[in-house]
C-alpha positions in Angstrom: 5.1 9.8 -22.3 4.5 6.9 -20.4 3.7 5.6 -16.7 6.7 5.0 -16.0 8.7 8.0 -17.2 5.7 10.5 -15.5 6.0 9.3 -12.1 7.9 6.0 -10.4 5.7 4.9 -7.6 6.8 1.6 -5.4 3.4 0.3 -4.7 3.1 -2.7 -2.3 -0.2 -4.1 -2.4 -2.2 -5.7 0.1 -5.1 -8.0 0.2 -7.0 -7.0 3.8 -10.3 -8.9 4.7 -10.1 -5.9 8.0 -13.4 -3.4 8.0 -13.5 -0.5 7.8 -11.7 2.4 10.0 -15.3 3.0 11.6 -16.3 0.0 12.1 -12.8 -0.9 13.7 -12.9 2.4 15.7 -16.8 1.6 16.8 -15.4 -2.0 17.7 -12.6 -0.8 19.6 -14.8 1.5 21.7 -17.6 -1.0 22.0 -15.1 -3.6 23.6 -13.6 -1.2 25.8 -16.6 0.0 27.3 -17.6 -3.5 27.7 -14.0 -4.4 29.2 -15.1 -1.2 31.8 -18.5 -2.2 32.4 -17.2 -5.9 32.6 -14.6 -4.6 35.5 -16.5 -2.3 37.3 -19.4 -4.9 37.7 -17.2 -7.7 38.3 -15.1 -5.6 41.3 -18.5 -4.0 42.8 -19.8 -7.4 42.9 -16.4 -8.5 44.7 -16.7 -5.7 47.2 -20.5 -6.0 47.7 -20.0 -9.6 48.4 -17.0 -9.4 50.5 -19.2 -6.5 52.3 -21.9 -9.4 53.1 -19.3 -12.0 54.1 -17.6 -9.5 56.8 -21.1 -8.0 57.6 -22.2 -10.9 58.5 -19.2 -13.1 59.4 -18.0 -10.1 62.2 -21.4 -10.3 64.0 -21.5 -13.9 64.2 -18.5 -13.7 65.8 -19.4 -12.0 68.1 -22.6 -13.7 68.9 -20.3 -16.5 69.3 -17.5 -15.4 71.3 -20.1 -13.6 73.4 -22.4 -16.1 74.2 -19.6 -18.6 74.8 -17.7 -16.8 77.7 -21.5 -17.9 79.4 -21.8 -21.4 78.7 -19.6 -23.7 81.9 -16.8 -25.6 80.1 -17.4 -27.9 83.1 -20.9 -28.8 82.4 -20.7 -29.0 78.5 -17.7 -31.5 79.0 -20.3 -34.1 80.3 -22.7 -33.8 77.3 -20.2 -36.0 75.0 -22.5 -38.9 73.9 -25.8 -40.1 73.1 -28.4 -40.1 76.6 -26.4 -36.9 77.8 -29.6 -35.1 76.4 -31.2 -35.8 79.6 -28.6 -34.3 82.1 -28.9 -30.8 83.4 -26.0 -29.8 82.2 -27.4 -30.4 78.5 -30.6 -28.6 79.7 -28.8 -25.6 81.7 -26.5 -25.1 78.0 -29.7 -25.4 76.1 -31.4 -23.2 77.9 -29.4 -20.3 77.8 -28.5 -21.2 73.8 -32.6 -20.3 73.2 -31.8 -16.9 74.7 -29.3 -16.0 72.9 -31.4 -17.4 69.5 -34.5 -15.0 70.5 -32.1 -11.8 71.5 -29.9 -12.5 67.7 -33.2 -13.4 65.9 -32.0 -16.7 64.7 -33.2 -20.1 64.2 -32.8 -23.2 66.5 -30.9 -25.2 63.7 -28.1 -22.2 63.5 -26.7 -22.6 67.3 -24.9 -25.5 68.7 -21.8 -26.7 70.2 -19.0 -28.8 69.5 -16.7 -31.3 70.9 -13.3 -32.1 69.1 -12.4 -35.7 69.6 -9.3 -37.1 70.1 -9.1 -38.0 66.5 -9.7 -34.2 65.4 -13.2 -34.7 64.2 -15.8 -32.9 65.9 -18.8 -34.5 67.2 -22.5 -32.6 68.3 -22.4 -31.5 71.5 -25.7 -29.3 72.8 -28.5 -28.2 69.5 -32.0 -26.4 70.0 -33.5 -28.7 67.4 -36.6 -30.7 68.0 -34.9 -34.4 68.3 -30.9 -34.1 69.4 -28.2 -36.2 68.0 -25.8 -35.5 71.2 -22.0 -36.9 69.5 -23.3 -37.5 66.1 -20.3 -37.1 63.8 -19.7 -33.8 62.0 -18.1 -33.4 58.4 -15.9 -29.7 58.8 -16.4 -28.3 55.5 -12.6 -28.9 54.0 -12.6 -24.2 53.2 -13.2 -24.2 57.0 -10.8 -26.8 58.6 -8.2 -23.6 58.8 -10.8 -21.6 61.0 -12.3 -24.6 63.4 -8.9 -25.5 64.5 -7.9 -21.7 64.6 -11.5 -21.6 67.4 -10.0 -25.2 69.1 -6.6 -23.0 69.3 -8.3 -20.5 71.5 -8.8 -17.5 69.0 -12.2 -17.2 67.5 -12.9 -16.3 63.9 -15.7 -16.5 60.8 -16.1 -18.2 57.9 -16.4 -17.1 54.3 -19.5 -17.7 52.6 -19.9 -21.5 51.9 -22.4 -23.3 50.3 -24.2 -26.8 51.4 -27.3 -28.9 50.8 -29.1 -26.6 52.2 -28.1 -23.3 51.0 -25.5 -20.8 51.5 -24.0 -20.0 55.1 -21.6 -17.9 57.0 -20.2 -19.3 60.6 -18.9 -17.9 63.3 -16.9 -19.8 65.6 -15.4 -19.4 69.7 -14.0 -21.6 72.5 -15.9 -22.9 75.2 -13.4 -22.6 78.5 -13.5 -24.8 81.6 -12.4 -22.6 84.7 -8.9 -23.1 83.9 -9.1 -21.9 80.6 -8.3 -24.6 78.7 -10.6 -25.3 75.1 -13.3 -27.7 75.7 -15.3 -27.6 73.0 -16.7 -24.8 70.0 -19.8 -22.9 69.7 -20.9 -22.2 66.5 -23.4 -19.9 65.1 -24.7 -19.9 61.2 -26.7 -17.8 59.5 -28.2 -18.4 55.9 -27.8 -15.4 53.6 -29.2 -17.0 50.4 -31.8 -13.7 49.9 -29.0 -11.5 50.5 -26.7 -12.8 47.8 -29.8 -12.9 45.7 -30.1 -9.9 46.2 -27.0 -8.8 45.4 -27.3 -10.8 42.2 -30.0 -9.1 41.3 -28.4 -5.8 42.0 -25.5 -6.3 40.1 -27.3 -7.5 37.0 -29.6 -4.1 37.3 -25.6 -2.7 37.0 -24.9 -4.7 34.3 -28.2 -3.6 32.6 -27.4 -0.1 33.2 -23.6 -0.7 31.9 -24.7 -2.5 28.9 -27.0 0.4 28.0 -24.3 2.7 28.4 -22.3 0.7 25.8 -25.1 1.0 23.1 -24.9 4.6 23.8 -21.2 4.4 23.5 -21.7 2.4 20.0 -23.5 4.9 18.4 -21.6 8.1 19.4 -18.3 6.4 18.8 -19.3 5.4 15.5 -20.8 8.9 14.4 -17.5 10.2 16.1 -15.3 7.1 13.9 -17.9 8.5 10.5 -16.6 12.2 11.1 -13.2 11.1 11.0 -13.3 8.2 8.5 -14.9 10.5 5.9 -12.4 13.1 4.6 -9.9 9.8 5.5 -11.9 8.0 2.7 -11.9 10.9 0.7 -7.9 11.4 1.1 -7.6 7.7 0.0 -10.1 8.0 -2.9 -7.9 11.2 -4.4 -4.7 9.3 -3.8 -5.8 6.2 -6.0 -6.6 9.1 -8.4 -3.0 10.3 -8.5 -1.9 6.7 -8.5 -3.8 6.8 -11.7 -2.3 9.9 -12.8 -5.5 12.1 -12.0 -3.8 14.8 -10.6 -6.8 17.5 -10.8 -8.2 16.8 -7.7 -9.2 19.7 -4.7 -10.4 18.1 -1.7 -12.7 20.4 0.2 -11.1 21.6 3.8 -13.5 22.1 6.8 -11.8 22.8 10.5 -8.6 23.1 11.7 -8.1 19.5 13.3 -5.3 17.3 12.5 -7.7 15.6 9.5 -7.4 19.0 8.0 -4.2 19.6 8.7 -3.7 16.6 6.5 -6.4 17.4 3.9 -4.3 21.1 3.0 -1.6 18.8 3.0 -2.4 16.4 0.5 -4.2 19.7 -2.4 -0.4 21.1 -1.7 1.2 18.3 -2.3 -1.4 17.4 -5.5 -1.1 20.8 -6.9 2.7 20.1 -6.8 2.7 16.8 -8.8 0.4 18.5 -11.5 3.5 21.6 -11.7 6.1 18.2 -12.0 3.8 16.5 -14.7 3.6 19.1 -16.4 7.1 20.3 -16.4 8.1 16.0 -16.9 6.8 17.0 -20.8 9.5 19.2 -21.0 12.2 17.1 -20.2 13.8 14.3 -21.9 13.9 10.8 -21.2 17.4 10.2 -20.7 17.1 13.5 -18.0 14.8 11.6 -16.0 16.7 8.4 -16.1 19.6 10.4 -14.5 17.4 12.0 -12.2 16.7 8.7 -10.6 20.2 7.7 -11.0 21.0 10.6 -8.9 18.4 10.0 -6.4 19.6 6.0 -5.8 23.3 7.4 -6.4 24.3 5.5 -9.0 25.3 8.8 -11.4 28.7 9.6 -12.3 29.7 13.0 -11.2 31.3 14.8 -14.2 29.1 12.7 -16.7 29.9 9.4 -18.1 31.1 8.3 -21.7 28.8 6.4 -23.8 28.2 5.2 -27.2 25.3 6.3 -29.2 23.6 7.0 -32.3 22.4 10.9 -32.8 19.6 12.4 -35.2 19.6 15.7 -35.9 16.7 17.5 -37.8 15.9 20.8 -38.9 12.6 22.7 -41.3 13.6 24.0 -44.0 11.9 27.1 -45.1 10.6 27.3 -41.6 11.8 31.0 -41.3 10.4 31.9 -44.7 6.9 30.5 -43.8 7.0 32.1 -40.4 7.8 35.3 -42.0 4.3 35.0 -43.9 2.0 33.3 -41.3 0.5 34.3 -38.1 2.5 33.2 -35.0 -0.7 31.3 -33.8 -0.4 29.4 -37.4 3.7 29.2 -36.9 3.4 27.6 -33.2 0.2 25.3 -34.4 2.3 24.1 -37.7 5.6 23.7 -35.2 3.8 22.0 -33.0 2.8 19.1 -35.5 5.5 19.1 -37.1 7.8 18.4 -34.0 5.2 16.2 -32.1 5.3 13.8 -35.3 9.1 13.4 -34.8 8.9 13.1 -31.0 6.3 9.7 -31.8 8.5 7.9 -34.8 11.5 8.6 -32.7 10.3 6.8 -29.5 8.4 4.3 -31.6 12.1 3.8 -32.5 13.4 3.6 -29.0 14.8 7.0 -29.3 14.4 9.7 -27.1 14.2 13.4 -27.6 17.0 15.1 -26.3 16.0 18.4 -27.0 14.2 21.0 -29.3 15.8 23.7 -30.3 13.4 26.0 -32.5 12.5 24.0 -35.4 15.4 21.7 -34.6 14.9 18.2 -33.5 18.3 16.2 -31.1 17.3 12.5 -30.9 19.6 10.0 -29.2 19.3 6.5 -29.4 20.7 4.0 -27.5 21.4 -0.2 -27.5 23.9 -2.2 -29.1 25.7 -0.7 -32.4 23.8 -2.6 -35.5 20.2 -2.0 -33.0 20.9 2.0 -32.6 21.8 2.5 -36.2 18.4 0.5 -37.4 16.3 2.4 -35.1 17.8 5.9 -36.1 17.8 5.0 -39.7 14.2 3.5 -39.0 13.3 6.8 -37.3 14.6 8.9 -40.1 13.1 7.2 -43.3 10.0 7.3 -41.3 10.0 10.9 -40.7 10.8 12.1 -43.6 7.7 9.8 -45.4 5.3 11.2 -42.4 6.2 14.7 -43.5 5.1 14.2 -47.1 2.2 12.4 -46.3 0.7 13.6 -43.4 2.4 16.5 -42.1 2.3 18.3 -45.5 -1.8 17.8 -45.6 -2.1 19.1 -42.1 0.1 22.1 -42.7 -1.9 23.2 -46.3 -5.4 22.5 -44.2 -4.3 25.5 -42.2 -3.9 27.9 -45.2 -6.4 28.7 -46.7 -6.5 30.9 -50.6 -3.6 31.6 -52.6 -1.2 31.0 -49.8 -1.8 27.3 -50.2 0.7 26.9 -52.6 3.6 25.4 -53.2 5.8 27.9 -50.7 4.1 25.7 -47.6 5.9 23.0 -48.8 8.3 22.1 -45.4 10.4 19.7 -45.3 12.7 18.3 -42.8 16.9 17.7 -43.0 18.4 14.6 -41.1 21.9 14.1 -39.8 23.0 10.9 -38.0 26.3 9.9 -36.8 27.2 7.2 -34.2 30.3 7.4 -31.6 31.5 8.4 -28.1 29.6 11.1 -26.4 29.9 12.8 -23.0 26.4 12.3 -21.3 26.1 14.6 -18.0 24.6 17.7 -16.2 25.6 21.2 -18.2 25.4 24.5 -16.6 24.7 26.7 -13.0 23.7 25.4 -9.7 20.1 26.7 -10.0 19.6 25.9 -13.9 21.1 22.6 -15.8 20.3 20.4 -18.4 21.0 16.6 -19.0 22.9 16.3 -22.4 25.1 15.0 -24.2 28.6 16.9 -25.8 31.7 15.6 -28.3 32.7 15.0 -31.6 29.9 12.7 -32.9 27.3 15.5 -31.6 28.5 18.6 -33.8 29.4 15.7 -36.4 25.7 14.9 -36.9 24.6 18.6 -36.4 27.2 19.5 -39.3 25.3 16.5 -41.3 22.0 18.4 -40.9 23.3 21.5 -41.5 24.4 19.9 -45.1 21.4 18.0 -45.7 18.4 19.3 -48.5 14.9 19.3 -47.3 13.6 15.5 -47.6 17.4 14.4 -47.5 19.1 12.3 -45.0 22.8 12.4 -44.3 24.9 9.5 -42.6 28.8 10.1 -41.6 30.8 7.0 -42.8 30.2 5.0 -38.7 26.5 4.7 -40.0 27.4 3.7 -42.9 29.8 1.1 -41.7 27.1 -0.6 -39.1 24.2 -0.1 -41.8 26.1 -2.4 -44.0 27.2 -5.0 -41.8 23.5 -5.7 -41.5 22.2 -7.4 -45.0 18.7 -6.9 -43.6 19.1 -3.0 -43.0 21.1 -2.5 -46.1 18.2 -4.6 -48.4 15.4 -2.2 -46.5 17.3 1.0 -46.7 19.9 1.7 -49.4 22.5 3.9 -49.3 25.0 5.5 -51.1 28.2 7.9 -50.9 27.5 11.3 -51.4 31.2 12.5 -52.0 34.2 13.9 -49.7 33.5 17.0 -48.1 35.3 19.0 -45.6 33.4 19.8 -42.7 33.5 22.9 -40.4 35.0 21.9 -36.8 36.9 18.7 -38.6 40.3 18.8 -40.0 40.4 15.8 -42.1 37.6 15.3 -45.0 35.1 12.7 -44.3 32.9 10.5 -46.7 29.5 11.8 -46.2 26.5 9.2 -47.4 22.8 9.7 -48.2 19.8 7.3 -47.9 18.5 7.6 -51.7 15.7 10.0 -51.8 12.5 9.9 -50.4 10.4 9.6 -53.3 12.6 6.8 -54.3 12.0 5.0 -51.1 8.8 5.6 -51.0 8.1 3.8 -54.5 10.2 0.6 -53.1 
C-alpha cells in the first residue's frame, strides 16, 4: 500500500524566516508595553509641561495686568527716546517697577515696558537694568507676534514657553492706559524657568526608568506566559508531522481544561481515528478508494459506470483438504502467505486486488487492451512460478514430521478474461462495496472454476489481444484447450491455456 492510496493530504509548504510563537508573543508584548510606557510618558510630560507654562504664564499675567493699571500712560508716553532716562517720569515708572520686582521676587532684567511704533515694532520704553537703552529696537519673538498685538489690542495675555540666547522664558503681557483709556504702550514681565523644565526632564526620565523596568518585567512573564502556551503548540505540531509521515501512534499527554487542551483531546481523537481508517484502508481495494475520492470531488457516476478491463481470478486447490488436517493458526498463517504473495505480483503488475474471497483471489487490471492483458498474463505466470518456488517452501517449513509430505502440495488455479464490466457501489445504505459485475466477471470466475492447480485458463478475448502482440506471444505461449460449454453461457466458447508451469519455467 502506498502513500498515496493510505491517506491524500494537500500540503502547501512554506519557507518562513518568522521566530518562533514565543518569541513573536514576547515581542508583541514587549512592544506594546513600550508603545504604553512610550504614551503615558510622552502625555504626562505634555500635561506636566503645559502645567508649567499656565502655572507660570497665568501669574505673570497677572503681575502684569496688575502692575500696569498703576503705571500713568501720560507720563510713560514721554519716555520714547534716548535722554528720556533722565525725566521723572522715567524715574516715577522706574520706581514703582522695583516694587513690584521685590513683592514678585523677580529680577531687574524681567520687568520693562514697551512702546509700539508707528511701524508696529516695539521699541524699550522704562527697564530696571544697570545702564538703560530708552527706544532701543526690540525683535518680538515671531510664536509671540499673535499675543503682543493681542496686549496693544487692549486684552492682556501670556506666552508659551519660548526659548532664547539666554534660556527659556514665559511672558506675560498688559496695556499701559492714558486717562482716556486708550493703549500707550505694554508692560511685560518674564520669568526664566530653565530649572523647572529640568526638572521636569529629569522627572519624566525617572518615569521612563520606572516604565522601562516594568517592560523587562513584562518580557519575562510574557515570555514564560508565550512558553506555557507554545509548548503543547509545539508538541501538537511535532505529532502532526508524525501523521504527515504516517506515524499515527502518537498520545499527546492532556493537562488543564484551557482552550490548548481542548485542542490537545482534539487532535488524540482525531489521531486515534486515522489509525481505525489506516487500518481499515488495508482492507479495501484500490479501485474503492479511487471512487471514494471520486465521490468526495463528485466526479462518480451514480449507478456505476461501464468500463473495460482485464479480470484474474484464482483459487487453492486442496485448501479445504489441508485445512481439514492443520490447525486454524497453521490454515490462517499458510492463507496469509499464500494470498499476500498474489496481492504483491498483482500490483507489481499494475493490478489491484478487488477482493478476497476465502482462498479466492479477484484482480482487476486496467489500461489500454494489449497493456492489461500483458500485465494480467504477467501477473499470472508469475504467480503460479512464486507458488512453486517460494510459497511451497514456506508452506512445508510449517509442517513439521510425516505431514510434510506431498498432501501440502497447494497450488493455485487462474482464470482471466477481458471485456465490459459494470464498476459501482453494491449493497445497503449502511454497508457497500466497490465492485465490479457482468459477463466477463462470471466468465473469468467460470475459467478458474475449470482450471487444474498450477494451470492458467484464458477465454478466447485474451487470447485474441495476447496474440496481436509478437512480444507477449514469444514470452508466453499459448494454446487452445478445446470447446467447452460453460455454466451461465449459452453458446460454447474456445477456452485456451498458458502451457504448463513447469514448461515455462524450463524456457
Amino acid at each position: 500500500m502506498t502513500n498515496a492510496d493510505t491517506v491524500r493530504l494537500k500540503v502547501v509548504k512554506t519557507v518562513s524566516a518568522r521566530p518562533g510563537l514565543s518569541l513573536r508573543i514576547t515581542l508583541l508584548t514587549a512592544t506594546l508595553i513600550t508603545l504604553v510606557v512610550a504614551a503615558l510618558t510622552a502625555y504626562s510630560y505634555s500635561r506636566l509641561y503645559r502645567q508649567v507654562e499656565e502655572k507660570f504664564g497665568w501669574t505673570l499675567e497677572h503681575i502684569a495686568k496688575t502692575a500696569a493699571l498703576e503705571i500713568s500712560g501720560e507720563d510713560h508716553e514721554r519716555v520714547r527716546r534716548a535722554g528720556d532716562e533722565d525725566s521723572p517720569e522715567f524715574g516715577r515708572i522706574r520706581d514703582y517697577l522695583q516694587g513690584v520686582m521685590r513683592e514678585n521676587d523677580l529680577t531687574p532684567e524681567t520687568i520693562y515696558t514697551f512702546h509700539a511704533s508707528p511701524s508696529g515694532n516695539l521699541t524699550f520704553g522704562v527697564m530696571l537694568h544697570e545702564k538703560p537703552f530708552v527706544g532701543d529696537y526690540y525683535p518680538v519673538p515671531e510664536k509671540n507676534m499673535a499675543l503682543v498685538k493681542q496686549a496693544l489690542g487692549g486684552q492682556s495675555s501670556f506666552t508659551r514657553l519660548y526659548t532664547d540666547e539666554h534660556g527659556s522664558w514665559i511672558s506675560g503681557f498688559a496695556p499701559i492706559r492714558n486717562a482716556d483709556g486708550r493703549v500707550n504702550g505694554l508692560l511685560a514681565v518674564d520669568y526664566r524657568v530653565d530649572r523647572f523644565i529640568a526638572a521636569l526632564e529629569q522627572e519624566v526620565l525617572m518615569n521612563l526608568g520606572v516604565g522601562l523596568l516594568f517592560v523587562l518585567l513584562g518580557v519575562v512573564v510574557s515570555y514564560r506566559l508565550a512558553r506555557q502556551i507554545s509548548r503543547p503548540i509545539e508538541r501538537l505540531n511535532s505529532a502532526a508531522q508524525g501523521i504527515m509521515n504516517e506515524d499515527y501512534d502518537v498520545s499527546l499527554e492532556v493537562k488543564g481544561r484551557d482552550e490548548v487542551s481542548q485542542l490537545t483531546r482534539s487532535f488524540n481523537s482525531m489521531a486515534a481515528s486515522l489509525r481505525e481508517r489506516l487500518m481499515m484502508l488495508r482492507y479495501v481495494p484500490r479501485h474503492t478508494k479511487e471512487m471514494i475520492r471520486k465521490t468526495i470531488e463528485n466526479e462518480i457516476t451514480p449507478g456505476g459506470e461501464r468500463k473495460e478491463v482485464a479480470i484474474l481470478f484464482s483459487d487453492v486447490r486442496g485448501f479445504t483438504k489441508y485445512s481439514q488436517s492443520h490447525f486454524p493458526e497453521d490454515v490462517i498463517k499458510t492463507l496469509n502467505v499464500l494470498l499476500g504473495l498474489q496481492g504483491e505480483i498483482i500490483e507489481k503488475h499494475s493490478g489491484y486486488v478487488d477482493k478476497f474471497v476465502g482462498d479466492e483471489v479477484v484482480a482487476i487490471f486496467e489500461g489500454p487492451p494489449h497493456e492489461r492483458v500483458r500485465n494480467a498474463m504477467r501477473a499470472a505466470v508469475e504467480i503460479q512460478k512464486s507458488i512453486e518456488e517460494r510459497c511451497q517452501r514456506a508452506i512445508a517449513a510449517q509442517s513439521t514430521g510425516e505431514e510434510a509430505g506431498a498432501d501440502e502440495a497447494l497450488r493455485v488455479g487462474i482464470g482471466i478474461s477481458m471485456g465490459d464490466v459494470v464498476m459501482g457501489s453494491m449493497g445497503s445504505s449502511s454497508r457497500q462495496d466497490y465492485t465490479v459485475i457482468g459477463d466477463n466477471v462470471n466468465l473469468a470466475a467460470r475459467l478458474c472454476n475449470g482450471a487444474g492447480g498450477g494451470e492458467i485458463l484464458l477465454s478466447s478475448n485474451v487470447y485474441r489481444i495476447s496474440e496481436g502482440d509478437p512480444e507477449l506471444a514469444a514470452e508466453i505461449p499459448i494454446r487452445l484447450k478445446g470447446l467447452a460449454k460453460i455454466k451461465g453461457f449459452m453458446q460454447k466458447m474456445h477456452v485456451y491455456v498458458v502451457r504448463p508451469a513447469d514448461d515455462l519455467a524450463r524456457t
